[in-house]
N, C-alpha and C positions, 0 to 999 in steps of 0.2 A: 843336805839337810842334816839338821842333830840329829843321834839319835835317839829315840823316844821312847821311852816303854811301853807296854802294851795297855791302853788308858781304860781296864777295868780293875774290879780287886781279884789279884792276881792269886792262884794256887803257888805252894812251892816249886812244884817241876818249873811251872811259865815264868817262875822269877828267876832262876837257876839260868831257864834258855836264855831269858831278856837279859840281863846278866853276860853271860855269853853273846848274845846277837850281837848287842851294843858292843861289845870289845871286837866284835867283827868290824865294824862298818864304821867304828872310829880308826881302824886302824890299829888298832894295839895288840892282834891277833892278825897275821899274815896269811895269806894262801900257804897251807902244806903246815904253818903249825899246827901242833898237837892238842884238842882239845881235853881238858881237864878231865881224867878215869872217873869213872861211875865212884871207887874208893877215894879218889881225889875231892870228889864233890857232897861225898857223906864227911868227908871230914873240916870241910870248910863250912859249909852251909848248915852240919849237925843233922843231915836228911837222913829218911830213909835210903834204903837200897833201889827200893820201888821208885820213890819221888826222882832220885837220880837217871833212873833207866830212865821215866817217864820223857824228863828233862832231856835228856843224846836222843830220845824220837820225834820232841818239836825241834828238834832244830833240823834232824835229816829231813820232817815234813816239811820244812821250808827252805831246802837245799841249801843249808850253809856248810853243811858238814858230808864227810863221804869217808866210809869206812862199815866196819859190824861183822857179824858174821867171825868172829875171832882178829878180826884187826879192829885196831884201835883208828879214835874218830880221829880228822885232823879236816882243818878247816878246807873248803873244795877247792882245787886249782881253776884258773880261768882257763875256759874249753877253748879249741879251736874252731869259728865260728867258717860255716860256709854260705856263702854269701849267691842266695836266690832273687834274681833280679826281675821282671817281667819285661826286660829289655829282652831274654833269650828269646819271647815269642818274634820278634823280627830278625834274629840271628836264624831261629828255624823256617821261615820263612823264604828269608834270601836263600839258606842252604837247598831247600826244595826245589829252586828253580837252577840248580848247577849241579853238572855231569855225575855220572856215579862215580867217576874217581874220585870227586870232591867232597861229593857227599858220605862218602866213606872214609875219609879219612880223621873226622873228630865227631864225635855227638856232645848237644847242647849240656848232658847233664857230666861231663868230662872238662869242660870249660868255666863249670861252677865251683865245683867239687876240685878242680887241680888233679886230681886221682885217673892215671892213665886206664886203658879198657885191662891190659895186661896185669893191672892191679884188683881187677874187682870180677866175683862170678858172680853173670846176670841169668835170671831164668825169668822164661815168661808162660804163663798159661792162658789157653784161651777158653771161655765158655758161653754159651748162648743160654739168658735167662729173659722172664718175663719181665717188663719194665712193673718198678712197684712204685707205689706213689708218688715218691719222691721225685725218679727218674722219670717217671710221665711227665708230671709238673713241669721238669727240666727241659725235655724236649717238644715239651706240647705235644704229647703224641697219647693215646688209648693207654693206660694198664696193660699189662699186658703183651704188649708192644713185646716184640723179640728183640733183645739188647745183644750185642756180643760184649760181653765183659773180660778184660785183658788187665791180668794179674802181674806186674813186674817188681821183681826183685833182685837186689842187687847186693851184694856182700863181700866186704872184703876180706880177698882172699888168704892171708897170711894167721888171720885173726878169729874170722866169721862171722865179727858185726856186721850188722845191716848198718846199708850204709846209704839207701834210699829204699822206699816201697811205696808204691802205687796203684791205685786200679784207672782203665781207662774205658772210656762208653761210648760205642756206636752203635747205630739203631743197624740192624743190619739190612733194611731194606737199602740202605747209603751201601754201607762197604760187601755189601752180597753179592756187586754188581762184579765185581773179581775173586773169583774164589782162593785165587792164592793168596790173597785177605784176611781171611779169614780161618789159617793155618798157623797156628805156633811155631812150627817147623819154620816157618821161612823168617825166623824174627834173627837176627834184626833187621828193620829195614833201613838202609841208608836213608838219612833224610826224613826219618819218621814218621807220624802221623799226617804231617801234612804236605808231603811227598805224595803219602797214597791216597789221599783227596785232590789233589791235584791231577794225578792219573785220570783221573774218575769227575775231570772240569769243575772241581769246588774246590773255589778260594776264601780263604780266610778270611775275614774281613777285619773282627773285631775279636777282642779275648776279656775277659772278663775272672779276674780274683778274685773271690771269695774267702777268708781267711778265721776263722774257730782255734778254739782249743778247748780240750779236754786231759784229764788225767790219762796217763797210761794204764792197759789192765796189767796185771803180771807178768805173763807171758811177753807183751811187746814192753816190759821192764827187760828183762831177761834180755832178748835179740836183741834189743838195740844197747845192752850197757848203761841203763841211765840208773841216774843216782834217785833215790828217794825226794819226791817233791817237785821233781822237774816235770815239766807239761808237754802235752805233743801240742803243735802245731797240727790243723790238717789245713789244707788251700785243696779248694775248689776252684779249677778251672774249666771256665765254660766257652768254646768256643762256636763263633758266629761267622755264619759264612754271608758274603757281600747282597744276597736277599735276603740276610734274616734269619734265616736258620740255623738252631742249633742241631751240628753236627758231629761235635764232641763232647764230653762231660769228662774231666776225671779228677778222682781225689788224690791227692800225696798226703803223707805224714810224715813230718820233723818232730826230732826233738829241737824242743823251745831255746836251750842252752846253748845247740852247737847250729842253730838259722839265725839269720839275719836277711830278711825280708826288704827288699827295696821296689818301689814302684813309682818307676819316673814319670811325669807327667806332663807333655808340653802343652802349653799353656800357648793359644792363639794370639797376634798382639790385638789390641783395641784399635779402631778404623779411626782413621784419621777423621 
């Protein structure tokens, strides 16, 4: 598409950015060039100092730009995207039902990600909380309900970015039935989550993505490295065991720049 300016009556900072966007997205400004100094831009446009700053913070708000803090802006480079599929829930699956030497030797989110276990420190915690609305809803279960909530994170190690984080939700009348379950201490489990329903005769039936977004707060600006403007992904995964029951819940958060979301769908033929 052309590019287009922003179709109200513009302030200077917005005509400054527009100005800018446009030479982004025509092309005439590359990934990794230098976007025009706050002094570059009082001196061409006749701005203020103000209308200039204004101008370098709509564009970090719409992530075209990356820099501040004492470096100068230059236009963002394209991220490396890691590629989330819902094909992994039959990958975990099949894995659940093969030997523990098999099952230990790759997990699903090492298979997305490219990034060996040797690469990245994970920690997990565990804790038992009331179900609150939400999570009732979800499981059709009481308020209140005893959830085991299971905190993972994951960072890589050379660097310290998070490099996944998620919570995970069993009621724990399900996984209470093993107490080694229900310990942090014994994580990781080969085979994962549905390894250890399977122990416990519940199979998987159906999985279910839920997929939002929202802004980052600071802090998870911060951990995860992301530039001004960029959005988390969160996915909801709800799974379903072969009577119906939900037996899982958890949420992940990506940044929006570096997911790419796929969800394959076979599609039955039409009867002859």
């Amino acid at each position: 598409m052309k590019p287009q300016p922003t179709p109200v009556r513009r302030s200077v900072p917005l005509a400054i950015a527009d100005d800018i966007r446009m030479r982004i997205e025509s092309g005439e400004l590359s990934p990794g060039d230098p976007v025009p100094t706050i002094h570059q831009l009082g001196e061409t446009w006749g701005c203020t100092v103000g209308a200039a700053r204004e101008a370098h913070r709509l564009l970090k708000e719409q992530g075209l730009v990356t820099g501040g803090r004492g470096k100068p802006l230059s236009v963002r480079q394209p991220v490396n995207q890691t590629l989330r599929s819902s094909a992994r829930h039959q990958i975990e699956k099949d894995l659940a039902a093969q030997p523990e030497e098999e099952r230990a030797k790759v997990g699903t989110a090492e298979l997305e990600t490219g990034i060996s276990f040797e690469e990245i420190d994970y920690s997990s915690t565990y804790d038992v909380i009331p179900a609150n609305v939400d999570l009732a809803e979800a499981f059709k279960v009481d308020a209140g309900t005893d959830i085991l909530m299971r905190t993972y994170e994951a960072r890589i190690s050379r660097t310290g970015v998070l490099n996944s984080w998620s919570l995970s939700y069993l009621p724990v009348e399900i996984i209470g039935q093993n107490p080694a379950y229900m310990d942090a201490a014994n994580e990781p489990w080969p085979g994962g989550t549905q390894y250890q329903l399977r122990t416990l005769g519940i199979e998987v039936g159906e999985m279910i993505d839920e997929v939002t977004g929202r802004m980052p707060t600071t802090a998870e600006r911060e951990d995860w490295h992301m530039d001004a403007g960029v959005p988390l992904l969160v996915v909801r995964r709800i799974s379903i065991d072969t009577t119906g029951r939900v037996v899982e819940v958890s949420d992940a958060t990506f940044p929006a720049d570096r997911t790419k979301l796929s969800f394959p769908t076979p599609l039955k033929p039409w009867s002859e």
